[in-house]
C-alpha positions in Angstrom: 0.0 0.0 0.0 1.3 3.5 -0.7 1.8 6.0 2.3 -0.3 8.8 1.7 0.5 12.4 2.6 -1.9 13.1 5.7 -3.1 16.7 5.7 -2.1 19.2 8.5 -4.8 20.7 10.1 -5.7 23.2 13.9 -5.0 20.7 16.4 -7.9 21.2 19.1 -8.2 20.2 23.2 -8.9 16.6 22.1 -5.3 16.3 20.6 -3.5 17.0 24.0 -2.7 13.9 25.3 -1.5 12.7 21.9 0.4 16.0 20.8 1.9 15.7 24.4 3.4 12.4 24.1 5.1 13.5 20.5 6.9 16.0 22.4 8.2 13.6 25.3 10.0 11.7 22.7 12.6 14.5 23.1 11.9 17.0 26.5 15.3 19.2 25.8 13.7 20.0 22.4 10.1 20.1 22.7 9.5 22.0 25.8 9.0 24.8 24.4 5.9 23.4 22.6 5.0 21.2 25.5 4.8 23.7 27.9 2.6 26.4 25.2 0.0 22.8 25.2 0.0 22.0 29.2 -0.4 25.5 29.6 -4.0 25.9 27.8 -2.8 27.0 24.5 -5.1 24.4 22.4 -8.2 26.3 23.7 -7.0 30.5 24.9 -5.3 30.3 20.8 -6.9 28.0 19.1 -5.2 27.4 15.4 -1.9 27.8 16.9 -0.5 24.2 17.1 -1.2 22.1 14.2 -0.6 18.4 13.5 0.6 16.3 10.7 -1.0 12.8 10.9 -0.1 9.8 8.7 -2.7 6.9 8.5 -4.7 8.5 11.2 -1.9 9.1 14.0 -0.1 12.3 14.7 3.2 11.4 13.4 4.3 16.1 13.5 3.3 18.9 14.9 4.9 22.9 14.7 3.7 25.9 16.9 3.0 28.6 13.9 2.1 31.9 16.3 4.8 34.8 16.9 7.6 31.8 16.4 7.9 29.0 14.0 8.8 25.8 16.0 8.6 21.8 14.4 8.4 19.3 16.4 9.4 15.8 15.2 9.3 16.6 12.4 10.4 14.6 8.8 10.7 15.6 5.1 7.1 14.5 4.3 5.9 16.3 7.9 8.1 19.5 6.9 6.5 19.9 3.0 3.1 20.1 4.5 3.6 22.2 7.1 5.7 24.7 5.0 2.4 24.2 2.5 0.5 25.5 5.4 1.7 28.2 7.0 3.5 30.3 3.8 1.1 32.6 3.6 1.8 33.3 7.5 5.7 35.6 7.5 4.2 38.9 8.6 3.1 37.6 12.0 6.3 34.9 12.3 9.3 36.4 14.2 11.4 33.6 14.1 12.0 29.8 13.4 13.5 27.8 15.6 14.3 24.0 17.2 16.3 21.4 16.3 18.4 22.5 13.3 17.5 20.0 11.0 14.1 21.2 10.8 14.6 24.4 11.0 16.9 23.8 8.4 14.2 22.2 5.8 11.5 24.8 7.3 14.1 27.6 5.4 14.9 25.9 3.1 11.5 25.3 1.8 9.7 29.3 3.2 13.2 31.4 2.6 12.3 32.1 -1.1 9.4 33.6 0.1 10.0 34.8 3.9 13.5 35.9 3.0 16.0 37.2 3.5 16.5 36.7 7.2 17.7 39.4 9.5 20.3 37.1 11.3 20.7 32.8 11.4 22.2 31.2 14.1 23.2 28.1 12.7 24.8 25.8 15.7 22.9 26.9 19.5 23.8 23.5 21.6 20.8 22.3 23.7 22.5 21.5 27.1 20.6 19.3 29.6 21.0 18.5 33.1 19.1 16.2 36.0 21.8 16.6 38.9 21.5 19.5 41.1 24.7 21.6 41.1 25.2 20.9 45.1 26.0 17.1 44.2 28.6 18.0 41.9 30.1 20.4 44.7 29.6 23.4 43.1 28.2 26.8 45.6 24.8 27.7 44.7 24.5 31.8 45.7 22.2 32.4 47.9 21.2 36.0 47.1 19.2 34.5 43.9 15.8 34.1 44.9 12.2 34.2 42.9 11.3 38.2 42.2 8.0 39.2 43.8 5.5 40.6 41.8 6.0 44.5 43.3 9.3 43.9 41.7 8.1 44.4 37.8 9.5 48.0 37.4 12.8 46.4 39.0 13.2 43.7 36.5 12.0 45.1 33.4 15.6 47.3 32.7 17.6 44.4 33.2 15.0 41.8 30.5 14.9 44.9 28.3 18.6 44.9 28.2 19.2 41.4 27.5 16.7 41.3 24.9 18.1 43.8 23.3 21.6 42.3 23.7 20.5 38.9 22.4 18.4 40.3 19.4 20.0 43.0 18.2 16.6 45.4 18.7 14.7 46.7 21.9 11.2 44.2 23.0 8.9 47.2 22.2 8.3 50.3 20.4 6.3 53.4 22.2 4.0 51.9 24.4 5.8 49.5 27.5 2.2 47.7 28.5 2.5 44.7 26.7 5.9 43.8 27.2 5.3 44.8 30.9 2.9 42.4 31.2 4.6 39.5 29.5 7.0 40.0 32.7 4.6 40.4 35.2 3.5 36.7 33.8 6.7 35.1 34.5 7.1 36.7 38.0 3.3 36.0 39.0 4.0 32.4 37.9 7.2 31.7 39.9 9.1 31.6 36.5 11.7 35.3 37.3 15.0 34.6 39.3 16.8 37.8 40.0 19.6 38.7 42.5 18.8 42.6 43.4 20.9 45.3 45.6 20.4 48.6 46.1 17.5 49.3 44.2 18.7 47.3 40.9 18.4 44.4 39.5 21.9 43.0 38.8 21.0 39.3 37.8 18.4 37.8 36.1 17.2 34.7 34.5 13.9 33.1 33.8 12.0 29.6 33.4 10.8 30.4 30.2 9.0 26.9 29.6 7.9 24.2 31.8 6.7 21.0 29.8 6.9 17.1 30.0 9.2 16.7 33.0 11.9 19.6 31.3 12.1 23.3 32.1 14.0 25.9 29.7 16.2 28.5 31.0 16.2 31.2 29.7 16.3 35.2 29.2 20.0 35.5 31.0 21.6 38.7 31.9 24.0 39.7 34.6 25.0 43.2 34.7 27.9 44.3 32.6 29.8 46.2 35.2 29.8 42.5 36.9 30.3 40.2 34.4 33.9 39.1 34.0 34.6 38.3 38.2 33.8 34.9 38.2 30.0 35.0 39.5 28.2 33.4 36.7 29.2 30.0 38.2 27.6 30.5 41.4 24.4 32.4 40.1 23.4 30.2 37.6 24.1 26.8 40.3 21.5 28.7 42.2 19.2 29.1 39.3 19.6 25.2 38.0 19.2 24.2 41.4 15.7 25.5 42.2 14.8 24.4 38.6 15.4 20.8 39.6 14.0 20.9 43.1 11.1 22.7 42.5 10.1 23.0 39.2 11.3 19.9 36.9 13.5 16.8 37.2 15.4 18.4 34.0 16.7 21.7 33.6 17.7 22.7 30.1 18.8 25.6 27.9 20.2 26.3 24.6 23.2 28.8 23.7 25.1 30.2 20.9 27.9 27.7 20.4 30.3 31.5 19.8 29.3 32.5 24.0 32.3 30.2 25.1 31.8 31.7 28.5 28.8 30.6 29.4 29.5 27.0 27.8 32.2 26.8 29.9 29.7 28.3 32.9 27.5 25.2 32.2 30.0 22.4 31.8 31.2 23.4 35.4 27.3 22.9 36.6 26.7 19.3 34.8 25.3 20.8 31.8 25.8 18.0 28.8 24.9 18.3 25.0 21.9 16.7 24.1 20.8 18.6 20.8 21.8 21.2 19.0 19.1 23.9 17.5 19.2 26.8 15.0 17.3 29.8 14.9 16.4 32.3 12.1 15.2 35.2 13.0 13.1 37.5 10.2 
């Protein structure tokens, strides 16, 4: 019998369970996905997640919403999806995920989404299960969850790394909505800042929280600090209340040029698991 070419359609609440387990094949990779599902996403944005199926089960799937992100996906998976969301590039402000998808996602979309602003061809998804303290490694104990009076106190320093990590500021005019995409993270536990005097001179957040993993991400110490040796103890403390009270994995991906914080990580038990690519449009 020939394998026919399954059509790619909204996935709705129905298709959690199943669109779940596709992304516990790989945690490190999917999480990002995982935790947009387990957080409500099928039914607060509904046409946001859609599925490729083949003979009936759900073989794909790729979050198409302000980011571009496959999720298992193969050669057949990435023609139909790229089918599908083409007509899409003025509200996509990124691909990314594991590089060999992202890599046939451009391929197929860049004659028409092109050119892109930046890619970052080789970001290495690091994973770790073992809390810094086993490995003997000083977690600091000035980092601590911000509180939600804290917004105003942690919006300079995630407007700064943005910036830094983009190459352009998170809004234009207005503050609101990027004000309140912070607020989210700190009302949900998700901000870890180390503060003094008024400022906020560390800060890193738990960005996604799906099937057993939790990404790290958004991190930024202050520049007159960087450079004395305090990354290692800031981010044990952040890794270690990721994996005591958030997820039995803690994971993040970085630019494979920042050989700073790769060797940062390495010191904490961070190990190579993937590696992931992003275009940015």
């Amino acid at each position: 019998m020939l394998r026919t070419q399954a059509p790619v359609r909204a996935l709705g609440p129905t298709d959690r369970d199943e669109a779940l387990a596709l992304c516990a094949r790989d945690p490190a990779a999917n999480c990002f996905v995982a935790a947009r599902i387990e957080e409500g996403a099928l039914l607060s944005m509904p046409g946001s997640l859609i599925g490729y199926r083949v003979d009936g089960q759900l073989q794909s799937l790729a979050w198409a919403a302000a980011n571009l992100v496959p999720v298992e996906c193969d050669e057949p998976a990435l023609d139909a999806i790229a089918q599908r969301v083409r007509r899409w590039r003025r509200q996509c402000a990124s691909i990314f995920g594991p590089t060999e998808q992202v890599a046939g996602l451009w391929a197929r979309l860049g004659p028409s989404w092109g050119p892109a602003r930046t890619i970052r061809q080789v970001q290495p998804v690091l994973s770790v299960e073992v809390p810094p303290e086993a490995l003997g490694v000083t977690e600091d104990p000035l980092v601590r969850r911000a509180r939600l009076d804290e917004v105003d106190l942690v919006l300079p320093a995630a407007t700064a790394m943005f910036t830094d990590e983009i190459g352009y500021p998170p809004y234009v005019g207005s503050v609101a909505a990027y004000r309140s995409v912070i607020a989210g993270l700190i009302r949900a536990g998700h901000t870890l800042v180390w503060t003094e005097g008024g400022a906020t001179l560390f800060k890193a957040d738990i960005g996604s929280v799906g099937v057993g993993a939790a990404q790290i991400q958004g991190v930024w110490l202050t520049p007159a600090l960087r450079g004395q040796g305090l990354a290692r103890a800031l981010m044990a403390a952040v890794t270690g209340i990721v994996l005591r009270e958030v997820a039995q994995q803690a994971t993040l991906y970085v630019n494979d040029f920042n050989h700073a914080a790769r060797a940062t990580y390495a010191a904490l038990g961070y190990r190579q698991v993937g590696t992931f690519s992003t275009v940015l449009l």
